[in-house]
TORKOL-4160 file (C-alpha; in steps of 0.2 Angstrom, whole numbers, padded with zeros to 4 digits, m for minus):
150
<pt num="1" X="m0034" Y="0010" Z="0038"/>
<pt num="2" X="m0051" Y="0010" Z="0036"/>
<pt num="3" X="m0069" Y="0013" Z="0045"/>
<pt num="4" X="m0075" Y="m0005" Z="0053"/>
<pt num="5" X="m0087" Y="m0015" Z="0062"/>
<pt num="6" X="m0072" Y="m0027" Z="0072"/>
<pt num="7" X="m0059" Y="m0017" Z="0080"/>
<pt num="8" X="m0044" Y="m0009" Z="0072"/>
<pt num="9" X="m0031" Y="m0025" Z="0079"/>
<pt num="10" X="m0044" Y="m0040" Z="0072"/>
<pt num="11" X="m0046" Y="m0029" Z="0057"/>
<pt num="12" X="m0026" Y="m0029" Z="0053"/>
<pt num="13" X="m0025" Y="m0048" Z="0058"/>
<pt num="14" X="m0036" Y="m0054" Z="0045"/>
<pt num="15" X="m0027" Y="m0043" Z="0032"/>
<pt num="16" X="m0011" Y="m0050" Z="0038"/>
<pt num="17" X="m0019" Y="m0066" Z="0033"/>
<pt num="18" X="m0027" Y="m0062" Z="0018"/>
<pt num="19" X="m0008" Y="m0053" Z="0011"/>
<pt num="20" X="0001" Y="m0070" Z="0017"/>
<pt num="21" X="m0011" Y="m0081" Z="0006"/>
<pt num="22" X="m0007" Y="m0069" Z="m0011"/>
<pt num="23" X="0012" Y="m0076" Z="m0007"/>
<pt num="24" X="0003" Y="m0095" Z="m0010"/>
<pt num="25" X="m0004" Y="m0090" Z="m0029"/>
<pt num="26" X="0012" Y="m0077" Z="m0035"/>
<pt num="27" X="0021" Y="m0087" Z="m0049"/>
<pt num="28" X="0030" Y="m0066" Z="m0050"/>
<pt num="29" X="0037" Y="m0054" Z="m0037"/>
<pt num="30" X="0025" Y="m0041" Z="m0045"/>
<pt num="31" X="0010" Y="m0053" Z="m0044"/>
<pt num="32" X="0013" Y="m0057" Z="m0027"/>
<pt num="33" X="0013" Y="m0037" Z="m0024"/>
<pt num="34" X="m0003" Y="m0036" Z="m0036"/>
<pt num="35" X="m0010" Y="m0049" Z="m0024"/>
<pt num="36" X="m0007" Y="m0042" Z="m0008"/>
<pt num="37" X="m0016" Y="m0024" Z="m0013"/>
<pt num="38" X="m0031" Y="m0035" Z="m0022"/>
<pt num="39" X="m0035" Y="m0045" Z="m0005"/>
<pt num="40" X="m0031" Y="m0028" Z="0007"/>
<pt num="41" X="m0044" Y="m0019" Z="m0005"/>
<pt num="42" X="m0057" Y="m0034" Z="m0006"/>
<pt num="43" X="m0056" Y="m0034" Z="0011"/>
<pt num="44" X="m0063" Y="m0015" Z="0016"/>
<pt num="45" X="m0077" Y="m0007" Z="0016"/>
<pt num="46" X="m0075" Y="0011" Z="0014"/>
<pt num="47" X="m0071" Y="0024" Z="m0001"/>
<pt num="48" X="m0052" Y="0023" Z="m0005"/>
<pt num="49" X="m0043" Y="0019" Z="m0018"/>
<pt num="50" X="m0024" Y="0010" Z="m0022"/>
<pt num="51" X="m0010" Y="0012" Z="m0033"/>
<pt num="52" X="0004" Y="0003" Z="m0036"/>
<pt num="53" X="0017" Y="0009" Z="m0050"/>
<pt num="54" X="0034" Y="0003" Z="m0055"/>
<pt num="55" X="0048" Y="0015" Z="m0055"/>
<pt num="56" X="0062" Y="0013" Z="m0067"/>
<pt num="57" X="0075" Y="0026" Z="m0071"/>
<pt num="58" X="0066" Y="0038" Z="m0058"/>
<pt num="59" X="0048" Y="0038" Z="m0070"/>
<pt num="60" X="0035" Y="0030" Z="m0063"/>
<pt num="61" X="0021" Y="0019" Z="m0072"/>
<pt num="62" X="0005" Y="0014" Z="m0065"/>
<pt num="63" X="0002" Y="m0005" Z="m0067"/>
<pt num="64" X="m0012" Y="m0007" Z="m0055"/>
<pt num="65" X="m0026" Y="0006" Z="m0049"/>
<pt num="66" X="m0041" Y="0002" Z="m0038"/>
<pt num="67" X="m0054" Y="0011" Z="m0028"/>
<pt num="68" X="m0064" Y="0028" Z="m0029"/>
<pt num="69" X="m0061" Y="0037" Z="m0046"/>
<pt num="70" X="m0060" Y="0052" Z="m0039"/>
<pt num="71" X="m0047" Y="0045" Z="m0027"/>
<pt num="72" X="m0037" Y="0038" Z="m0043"/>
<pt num="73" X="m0039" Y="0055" Z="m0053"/>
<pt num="74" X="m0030" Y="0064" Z="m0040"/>
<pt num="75" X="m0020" Y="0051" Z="m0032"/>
<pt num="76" X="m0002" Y="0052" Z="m0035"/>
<pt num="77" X="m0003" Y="0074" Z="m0031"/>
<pt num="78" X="m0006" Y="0073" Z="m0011"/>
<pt num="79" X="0013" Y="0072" Z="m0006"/>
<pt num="80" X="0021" Y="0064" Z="m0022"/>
<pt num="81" X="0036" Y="0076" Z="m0025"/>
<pt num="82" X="0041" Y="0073" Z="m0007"/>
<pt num="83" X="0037" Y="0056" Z="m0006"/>
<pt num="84" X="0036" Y="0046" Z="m0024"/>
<pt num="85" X="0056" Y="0045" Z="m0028"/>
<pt num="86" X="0070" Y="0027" Z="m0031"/>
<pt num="87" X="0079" Y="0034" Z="m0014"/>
<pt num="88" X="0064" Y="0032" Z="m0004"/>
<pt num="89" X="0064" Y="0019" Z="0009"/>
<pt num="90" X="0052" Y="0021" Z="0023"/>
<pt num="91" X="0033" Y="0023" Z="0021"/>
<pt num="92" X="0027" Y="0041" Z="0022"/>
<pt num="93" X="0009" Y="0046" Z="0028"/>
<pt num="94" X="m0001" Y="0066" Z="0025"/>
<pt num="95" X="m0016" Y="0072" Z="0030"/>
<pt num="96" X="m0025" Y="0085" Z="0025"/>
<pt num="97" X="m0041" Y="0088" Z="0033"/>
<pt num="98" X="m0053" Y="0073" Z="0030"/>
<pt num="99" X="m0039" Y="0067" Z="0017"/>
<pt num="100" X="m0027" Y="0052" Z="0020"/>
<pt num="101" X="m0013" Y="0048" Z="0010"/>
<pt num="102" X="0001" Y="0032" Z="0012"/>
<pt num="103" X="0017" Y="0029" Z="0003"/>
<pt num="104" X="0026" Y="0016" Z="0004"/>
<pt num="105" X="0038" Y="0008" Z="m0006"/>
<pt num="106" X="0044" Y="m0008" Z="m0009"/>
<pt num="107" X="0063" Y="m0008" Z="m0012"/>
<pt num="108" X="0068" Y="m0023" Z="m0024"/>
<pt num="109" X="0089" Y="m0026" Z="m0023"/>
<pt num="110" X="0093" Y="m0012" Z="m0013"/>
<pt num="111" X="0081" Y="0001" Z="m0024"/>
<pt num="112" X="0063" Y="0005" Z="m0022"/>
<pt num="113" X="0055" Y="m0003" Z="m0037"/>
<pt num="114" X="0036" Y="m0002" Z="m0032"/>
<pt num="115" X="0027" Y="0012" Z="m0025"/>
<pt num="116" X="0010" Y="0006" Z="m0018"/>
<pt num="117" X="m0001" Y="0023" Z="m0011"/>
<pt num="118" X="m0018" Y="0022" Z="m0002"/>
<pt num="119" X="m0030" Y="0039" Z="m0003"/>
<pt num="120" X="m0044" Y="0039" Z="0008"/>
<pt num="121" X="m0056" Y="0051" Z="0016"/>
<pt num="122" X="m0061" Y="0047" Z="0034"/>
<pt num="123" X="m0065" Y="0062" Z="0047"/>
<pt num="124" X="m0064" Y="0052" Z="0061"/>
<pt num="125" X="m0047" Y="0041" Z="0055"/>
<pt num="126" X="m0033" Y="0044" Z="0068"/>
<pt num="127" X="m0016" Y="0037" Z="0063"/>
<pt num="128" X="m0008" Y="0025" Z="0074"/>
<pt num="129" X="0004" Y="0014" Z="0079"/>
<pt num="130" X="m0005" Y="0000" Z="0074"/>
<pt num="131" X="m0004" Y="0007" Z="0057"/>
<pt num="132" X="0017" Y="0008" Z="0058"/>
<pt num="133" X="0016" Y="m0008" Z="0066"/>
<pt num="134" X="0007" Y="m0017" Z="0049"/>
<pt num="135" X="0014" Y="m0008" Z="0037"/>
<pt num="136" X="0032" Y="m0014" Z="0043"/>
<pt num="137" X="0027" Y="m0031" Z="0043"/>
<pt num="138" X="0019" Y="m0031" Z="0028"/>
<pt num="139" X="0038" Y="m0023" Z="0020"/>
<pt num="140" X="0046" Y="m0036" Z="0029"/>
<pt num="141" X="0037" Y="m0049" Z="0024"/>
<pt num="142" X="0037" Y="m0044" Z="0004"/>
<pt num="143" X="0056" Y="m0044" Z="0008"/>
<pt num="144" X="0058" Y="m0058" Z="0013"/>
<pt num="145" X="0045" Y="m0069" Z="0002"/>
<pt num="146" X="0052" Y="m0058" Z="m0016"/>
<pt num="147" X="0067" Y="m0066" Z="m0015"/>
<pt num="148" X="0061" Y="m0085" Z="m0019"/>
<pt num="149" X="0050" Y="m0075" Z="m0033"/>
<pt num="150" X="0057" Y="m0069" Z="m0051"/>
């Protein structure tokens, strides 16, 4: 997801070990989502900005916002009719030009009850696998670690 000295692979490792430590201090399920985004962002180094919001009767609140202000300002417009809805429950990716956008939702119970969406600008960023790859175990892992959280 981001622009780095180490390798793409390394890079996502360490993140997989940074998100599996957020599990260790979360007394919540949506601290331990809170967590997961606060050690992803600490751990890059580029312009790019986080959101997580809560969905609940299909309106969504923002409970955490990180990163560039002008990523935040226009965060949620990139995609967010398609994407930003209870039914979803895959993760969704756009680019438009140097802009990148992630959806992904975190399904609580059988419904999406977290939205977390990364925005960032990189001309060189090329969407992979690896990026599938993570994402999926990161949703696998928050599904199976919420359950022994309230």
């Amino acid at each position: 997801m981001v622009m780095i000295v180490m390798n793409k692979s390394d890079f996502l490792d360490e993140l997989r070990l940074h998100i599996g430590a957020a599990y260790d201090y979360a007394n919540t399920r949506e601290e331990f989502i809170r967590f997961m985004i606060e050690a992803v962002y600490e751990k890059t180094d580029q312009e790019l900005s986080f959101t997580l919001s809560r969905s609940s009767n299909g309106i969504l609140t923002t409970i955490l916002s990180l990163g560039e202000e002008k990523h935040n300002k226009e965060q949620n417009r990139l995609g967010e009719g398609f994407f930003l809805t209870d039914k979803m429950l895959s993760a969704g990716y756009i680019n438009k030009g140097a802009e990148h956008v992630f959806y992904v939702p975190i399904p609580i119970d059988g419904r999406t009850s977290y939205f977390v969406t990364v925005q960032f600008t990189n001309h060189n960023y090329i969407y992979t696998r690896e990026d599938r790859i993570f994402i999926s175990e990161v949703l696998q892992f928050i599904h199976v670690k919420q359950s022994t959280l309230r």
